[in-house]
N, C-alpha and C positions, 0 to 999 in steps of 0.2 A: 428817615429812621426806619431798620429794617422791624419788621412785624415777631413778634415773640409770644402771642396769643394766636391757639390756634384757629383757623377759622370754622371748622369744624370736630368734633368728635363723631367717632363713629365703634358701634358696642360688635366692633369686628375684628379680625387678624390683619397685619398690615399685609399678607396675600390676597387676601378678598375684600380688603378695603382699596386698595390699588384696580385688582379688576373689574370691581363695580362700578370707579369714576372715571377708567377708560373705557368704558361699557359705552357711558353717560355720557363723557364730552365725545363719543367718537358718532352717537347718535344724536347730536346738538350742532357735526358737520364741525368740530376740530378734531385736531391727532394729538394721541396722547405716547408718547416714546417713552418706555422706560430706560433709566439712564444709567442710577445706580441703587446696588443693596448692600448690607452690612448689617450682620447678625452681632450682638454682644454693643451693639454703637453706643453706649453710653459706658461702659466699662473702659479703664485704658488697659495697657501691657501690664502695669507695676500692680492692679489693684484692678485685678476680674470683678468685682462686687456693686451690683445696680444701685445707682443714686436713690432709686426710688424705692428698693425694698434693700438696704445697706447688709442686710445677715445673708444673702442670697447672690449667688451667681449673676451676673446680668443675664438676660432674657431677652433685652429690648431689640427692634427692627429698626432700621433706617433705610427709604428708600428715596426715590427721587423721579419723577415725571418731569421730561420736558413737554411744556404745550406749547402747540401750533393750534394757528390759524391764518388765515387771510389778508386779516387786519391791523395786526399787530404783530409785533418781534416775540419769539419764543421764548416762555419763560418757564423759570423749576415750580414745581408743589414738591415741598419736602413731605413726607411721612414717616411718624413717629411712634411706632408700636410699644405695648405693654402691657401686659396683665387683660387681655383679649379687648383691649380700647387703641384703636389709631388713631392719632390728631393730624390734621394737614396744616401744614405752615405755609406761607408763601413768603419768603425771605427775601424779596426783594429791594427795593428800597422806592416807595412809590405806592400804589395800589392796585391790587387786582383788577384785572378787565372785568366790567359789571356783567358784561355775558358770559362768562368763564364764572364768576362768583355767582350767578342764576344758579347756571347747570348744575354746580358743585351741591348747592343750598337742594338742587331738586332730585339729587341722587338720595339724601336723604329722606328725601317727601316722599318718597315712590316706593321706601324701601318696605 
């Protein structure tokens, strides 16, 4: 079952919530690749208007890191911006590498 709760929040822009946990995992000895972005991502074509604030234009970010390491096959963190809070997903189907979800947990701790 893929993961629908984010694993974190963070009270930051999805541009500096991306570079701070490539900051992190890239100081933890993985590579963090950025893959994809998308401004408006929760809005469609027919209906510009944010699920999350419905009177209002979408606003929201969506991006995507692939992570490397050594030890394991490369996988996405999705991010989910909005209203100056990014959430990371990991939508895989399985669970996060417990050293990857350290580092993640510790970009918070540090910050």
């Amino acid at each position: 079952m893929k993961n629908t709760q984010p694993i974190l929040t963070f009270a930051l822009d999805c541009d500096s919530a991306v570079a701070l946990v490539k900051i992190c995992l890239f100081e933890k000895g993985f590579y963090a690749e950025h893959n994809f972005e998308l401004t408006s991502a929760c809005a469609s074509f027919t209906n510009p208007l944010c699920p999350h604030r419905p009177d209002q234009v979408c606003n929201c970010q969506l991006a995507t890191l692939r992570i490397c390491g050594r030890n394991f096959p490369a996988f996405p963190l999705v991010f989910h911006s909005y209203d100056g809070y990014t959430e990371i997903f990991y939508m895989e189907v399985g669970s996060i590498p417990p050293n990857i979800l350290l580092a993640i947990h510790q970009v918070n701790l540090n910050r």
